[in-house]
N, C-alpha and C positions, 0 to 999 in steps of 0.2 A: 895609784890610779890618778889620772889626771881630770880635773874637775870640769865639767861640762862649764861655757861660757856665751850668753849671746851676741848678735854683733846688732845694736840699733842702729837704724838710719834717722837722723835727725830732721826734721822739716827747713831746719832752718838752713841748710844746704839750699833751698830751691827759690827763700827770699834773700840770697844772696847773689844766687845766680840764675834770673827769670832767663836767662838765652838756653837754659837746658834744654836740648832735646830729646823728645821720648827717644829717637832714633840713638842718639848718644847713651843714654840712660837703659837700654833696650842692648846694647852693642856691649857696655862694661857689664852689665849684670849678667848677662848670656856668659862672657868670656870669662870673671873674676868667682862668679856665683855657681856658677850653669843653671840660670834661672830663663826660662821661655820668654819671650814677649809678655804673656797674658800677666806672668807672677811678676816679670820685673815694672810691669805699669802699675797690676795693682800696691806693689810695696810701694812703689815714688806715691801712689796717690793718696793710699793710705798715712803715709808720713806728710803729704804738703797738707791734709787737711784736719789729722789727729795731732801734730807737733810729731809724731816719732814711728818709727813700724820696723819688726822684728823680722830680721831677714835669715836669721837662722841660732844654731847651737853647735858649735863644734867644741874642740880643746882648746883650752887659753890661746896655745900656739899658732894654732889655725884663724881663730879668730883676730889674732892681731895680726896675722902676717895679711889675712882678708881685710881688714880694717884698715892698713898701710896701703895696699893696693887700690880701696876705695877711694880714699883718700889724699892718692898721686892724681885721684883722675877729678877731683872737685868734689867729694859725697864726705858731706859731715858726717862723725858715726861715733855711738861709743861702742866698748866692750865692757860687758857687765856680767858677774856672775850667775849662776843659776839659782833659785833660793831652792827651799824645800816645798814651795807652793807650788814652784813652775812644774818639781817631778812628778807632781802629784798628779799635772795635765800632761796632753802632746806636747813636746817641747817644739818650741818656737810658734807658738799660737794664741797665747798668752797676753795677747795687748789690752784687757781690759785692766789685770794686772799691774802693767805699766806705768799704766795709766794714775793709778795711786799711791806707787811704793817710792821711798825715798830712800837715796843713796849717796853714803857717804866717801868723802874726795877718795879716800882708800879702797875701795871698793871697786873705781869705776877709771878704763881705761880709758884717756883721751887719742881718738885718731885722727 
């Protein structure tokens, strides 16, 4: 079985690149995600103001091949695995989570 994996969005994507547009950010998350307008502004918003936001769960695979994609287009991100906390919840919901847990280099994909 292939282990469930999330893909964060990092904030620090958006103080690197203040010329982001929602329309740009609205157009890659629609195509790369298939996330609406409404979920792809609240994820950028949620990340430019928490440091990070949880754009979803899939397979390692998915995740990085999503995380590559992200990240041809400017969006910092990691891939990080699922703990046994996250199954406990809805997966990909979990930012308070996040918010405290620490992860080490082996653990955590850079994309």
């Amino acid at each position: 079985i292939d282990d469930p994996f999330h893909v964060i969005l990092l904030g620090s994507t958006f103080r690197k690149n203040h010329e982001m547009s929602n329309q740009y950010i609205v157009a890659n998350f629609g195509r790369i995600l298939g996330y609406s307008q409404e979920q792809s502004l609240d994820a950028t918003t949620f990340a430019r103001h928490q440091g990070f936001s949880n754009l979803g769960t899939w397979t390692r695979d998915e995740c990085l091949n999503i995380g590559n994609q992200l990240r041809f287009q400017g969006f910092e991100c990691r891939i990080v695995p699922v703990t046994s906390d996250d199954e406990d919840e809805e997966l990909g919901n979990g930012f308070d989570d996040w918010a405290t847990e620490e992860w080490g280099s082996e653990t955590v994909a850079h994309c």
